[in-house]
PAVEX-945399 format. One record per residue (C-alpha): x, y, z; residue in three letters. Coordinates in steps of 0.25 Angstrom, whole numbers. Layout:
! PAVEX-945399
<<X; Y; Z>; 'ALA'>,
...
! end
This chain:
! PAVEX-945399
<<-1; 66; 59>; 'UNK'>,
<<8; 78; 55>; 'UNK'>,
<<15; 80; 43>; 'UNK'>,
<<28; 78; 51>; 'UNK'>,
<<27; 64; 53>; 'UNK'>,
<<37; 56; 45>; 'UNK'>,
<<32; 45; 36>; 'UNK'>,
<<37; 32; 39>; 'UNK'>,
<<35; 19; 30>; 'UNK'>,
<<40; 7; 37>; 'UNK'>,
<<37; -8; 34>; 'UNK'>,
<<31; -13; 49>; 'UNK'>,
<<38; -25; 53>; 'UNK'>,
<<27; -30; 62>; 'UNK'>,
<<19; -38; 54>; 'UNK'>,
<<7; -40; 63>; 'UNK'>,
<<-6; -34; 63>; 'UNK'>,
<<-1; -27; 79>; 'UNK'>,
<<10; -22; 69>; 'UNK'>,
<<-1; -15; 60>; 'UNK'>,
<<2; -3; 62>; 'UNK'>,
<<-9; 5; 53>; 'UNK'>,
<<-8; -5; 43>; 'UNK'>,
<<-20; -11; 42>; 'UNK'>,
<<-27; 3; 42>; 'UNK'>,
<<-20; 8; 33>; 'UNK'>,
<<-25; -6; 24>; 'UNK'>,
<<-38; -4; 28>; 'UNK'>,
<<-40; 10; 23>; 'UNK'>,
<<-33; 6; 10>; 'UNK'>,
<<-43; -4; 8>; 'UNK'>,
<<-54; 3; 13>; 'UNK'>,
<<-51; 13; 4>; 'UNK'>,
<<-49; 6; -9>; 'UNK'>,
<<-62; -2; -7>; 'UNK'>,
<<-69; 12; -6>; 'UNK'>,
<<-62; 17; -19>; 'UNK'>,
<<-66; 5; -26>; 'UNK'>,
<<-79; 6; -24>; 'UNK'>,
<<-81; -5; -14>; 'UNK'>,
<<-81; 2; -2>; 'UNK'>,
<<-83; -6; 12>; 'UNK'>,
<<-86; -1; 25>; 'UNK'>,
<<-71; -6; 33>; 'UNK'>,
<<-63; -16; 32>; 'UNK'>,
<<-71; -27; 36>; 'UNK'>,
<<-77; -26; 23>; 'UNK'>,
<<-65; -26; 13>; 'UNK'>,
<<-63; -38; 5>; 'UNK'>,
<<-54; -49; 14>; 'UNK'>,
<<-42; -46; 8>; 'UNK'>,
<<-42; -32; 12>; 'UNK'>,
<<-47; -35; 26>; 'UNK'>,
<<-35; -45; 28>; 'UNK'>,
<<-24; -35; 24>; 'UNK'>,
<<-30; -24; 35>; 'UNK'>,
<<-32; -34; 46>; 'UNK'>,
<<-17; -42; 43>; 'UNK'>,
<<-11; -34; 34>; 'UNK'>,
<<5; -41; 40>; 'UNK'>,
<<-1; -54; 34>; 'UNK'>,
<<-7; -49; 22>; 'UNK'>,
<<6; -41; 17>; 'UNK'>,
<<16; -51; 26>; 'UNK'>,
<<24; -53; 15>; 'UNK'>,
<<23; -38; 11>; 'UNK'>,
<<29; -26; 15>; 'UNK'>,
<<20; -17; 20>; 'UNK'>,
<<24; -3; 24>; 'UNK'>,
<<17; 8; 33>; 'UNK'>,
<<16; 23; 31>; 'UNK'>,
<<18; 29; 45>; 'UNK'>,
<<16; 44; 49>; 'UNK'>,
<<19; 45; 64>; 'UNK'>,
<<10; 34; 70>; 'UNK'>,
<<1; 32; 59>; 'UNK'>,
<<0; 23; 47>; 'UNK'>,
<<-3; 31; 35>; 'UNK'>,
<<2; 21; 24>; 'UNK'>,
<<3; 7; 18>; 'UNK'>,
<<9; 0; 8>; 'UNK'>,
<<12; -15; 5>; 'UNK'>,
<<23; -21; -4>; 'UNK'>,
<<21; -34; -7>; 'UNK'>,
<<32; -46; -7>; 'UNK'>,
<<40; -45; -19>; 'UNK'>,
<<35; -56; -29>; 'UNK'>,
<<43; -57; -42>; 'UNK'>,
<<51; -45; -40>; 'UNK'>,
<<37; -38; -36>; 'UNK'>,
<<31; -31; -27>; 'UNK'>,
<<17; -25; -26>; 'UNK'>,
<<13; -12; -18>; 'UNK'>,
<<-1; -13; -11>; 'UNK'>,
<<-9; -6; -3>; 'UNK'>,
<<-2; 8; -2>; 'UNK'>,
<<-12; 16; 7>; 'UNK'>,
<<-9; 31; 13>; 'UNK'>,
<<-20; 36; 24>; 'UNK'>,
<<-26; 46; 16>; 'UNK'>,
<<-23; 54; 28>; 'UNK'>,
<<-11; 57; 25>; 'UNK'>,
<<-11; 56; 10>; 'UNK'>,
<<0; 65; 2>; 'UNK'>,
<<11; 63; 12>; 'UNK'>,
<<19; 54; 5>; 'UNK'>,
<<15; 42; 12>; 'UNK'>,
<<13; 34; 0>; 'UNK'>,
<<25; 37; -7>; 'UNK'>,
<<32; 33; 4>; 'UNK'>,
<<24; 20; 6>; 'UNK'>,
<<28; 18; -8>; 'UNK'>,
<<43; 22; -9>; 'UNK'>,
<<45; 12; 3>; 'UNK'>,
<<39; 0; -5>; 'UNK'>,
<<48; 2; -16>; 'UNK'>,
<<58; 3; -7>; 'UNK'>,
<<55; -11; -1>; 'UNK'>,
<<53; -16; -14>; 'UNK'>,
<<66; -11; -20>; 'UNK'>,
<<72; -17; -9>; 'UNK'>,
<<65; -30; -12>; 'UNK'>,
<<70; -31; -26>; 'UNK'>,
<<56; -29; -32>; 'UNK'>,
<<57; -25; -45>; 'UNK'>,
<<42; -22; -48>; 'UNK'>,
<<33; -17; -38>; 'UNK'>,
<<17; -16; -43>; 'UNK'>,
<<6; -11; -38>; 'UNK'>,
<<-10; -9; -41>; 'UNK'>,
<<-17; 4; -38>; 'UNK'>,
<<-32; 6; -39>; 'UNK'>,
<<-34; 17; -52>; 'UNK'>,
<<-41; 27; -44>; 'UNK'>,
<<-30; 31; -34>; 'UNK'>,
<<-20; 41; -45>; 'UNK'>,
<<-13; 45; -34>; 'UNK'>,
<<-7; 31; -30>; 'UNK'>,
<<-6; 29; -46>; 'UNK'>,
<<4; 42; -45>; 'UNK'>,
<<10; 39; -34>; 'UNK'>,
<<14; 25; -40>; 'UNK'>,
<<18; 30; -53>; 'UNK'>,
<<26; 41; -45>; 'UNK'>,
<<33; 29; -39>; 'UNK'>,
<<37; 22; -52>; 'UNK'>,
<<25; 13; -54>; 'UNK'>,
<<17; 11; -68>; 'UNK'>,
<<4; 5; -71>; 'UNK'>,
<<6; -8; -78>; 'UNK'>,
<<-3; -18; -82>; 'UNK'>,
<<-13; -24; -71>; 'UNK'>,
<<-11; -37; -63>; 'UNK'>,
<<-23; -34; -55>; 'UNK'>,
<<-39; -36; -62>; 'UNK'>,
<<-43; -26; -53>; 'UNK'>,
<<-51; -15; -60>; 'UNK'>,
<<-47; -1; -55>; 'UNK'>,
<<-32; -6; -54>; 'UNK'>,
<<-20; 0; -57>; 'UNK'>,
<<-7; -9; -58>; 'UNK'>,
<<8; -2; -58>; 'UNK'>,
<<21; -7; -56>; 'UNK'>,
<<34; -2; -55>; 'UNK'>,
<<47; -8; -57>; 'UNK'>,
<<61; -7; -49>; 'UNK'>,
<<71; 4; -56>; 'UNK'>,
! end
């Protein structure tokens, strides 16, 4: 990949797993990745808890109601993020992952400004998320993007819960 390749974030509308597309690698190494930081490393994806699994192996399913945008560079899918269906007037971002490839490119911003896009034109009001304490660098980013760290819907030990709210 060169530097001249254009990032483009689209929304695939093929929601089959021949429609894919990188997304299912592009889950597996999140989860991979986040099991190792954790402490609970596992060997592939055969051994990540069922959940997991069933997101990499269907992800169109698993987010059907979802809107789940790819980073592409050239061929190649270099990022993910899933908005999910408004509830309530709000919206939750999951599993924002960037190849660490081709980190520092702008990808995740990217990722990110089209979500709030979708959801601004959604009319979601508040979009939340959860961030694991030791990724700073994600925390920065979403507190570039507006988002603050509010009080914790998730038991999780480790979590970080932010929020942010339409202007």
């Amino acid at each position: 990949m060169t530097d001249q390749q254009r990032l483009v974030i689209a929304r695939p509308s093929g929601r089959t797993s021949a429609a894919d597309d990188g997304l299912s690698a592009l889950l597996a190494a999140y989860h991979l990745r986040t099991q190792a930081e954790k402490g609970e490393a596992v060997a592939d994806v055969d051994d990540l808890p069922d959940r997991y699994r069933a997101e990499i192996s269907d992800p169109w399913t698993v987010f059907g109601d979802d809107a789940v945008l790819v980073a592409r560079l050239g061929d190649a899918a270099v990022g993910c993020l899933v908005v999910t269906a408004p509830v309530e007037g709000q919206s939750e971002i999951k599993r924002l992952w960037t190849d660490p490839a081709v980190r520092g490119r702008g990808i995740a911003s990217g990722l990110l400004e089209a979500a709030l896009a979708h959801t601004a034109e959604h009319g979601v009001g508040t979009v939340r998320l959860s961030v694991w304490q030791w990724r700073t660098g994600a925390i920065s980013l979403y507190e570039r993007f507006g988002f603050s760290v509010t009080e914790s819907w998730d038991a999780r030990d480790g979590l970080v819960c932010m929020r942010r709210t339409a202007a």
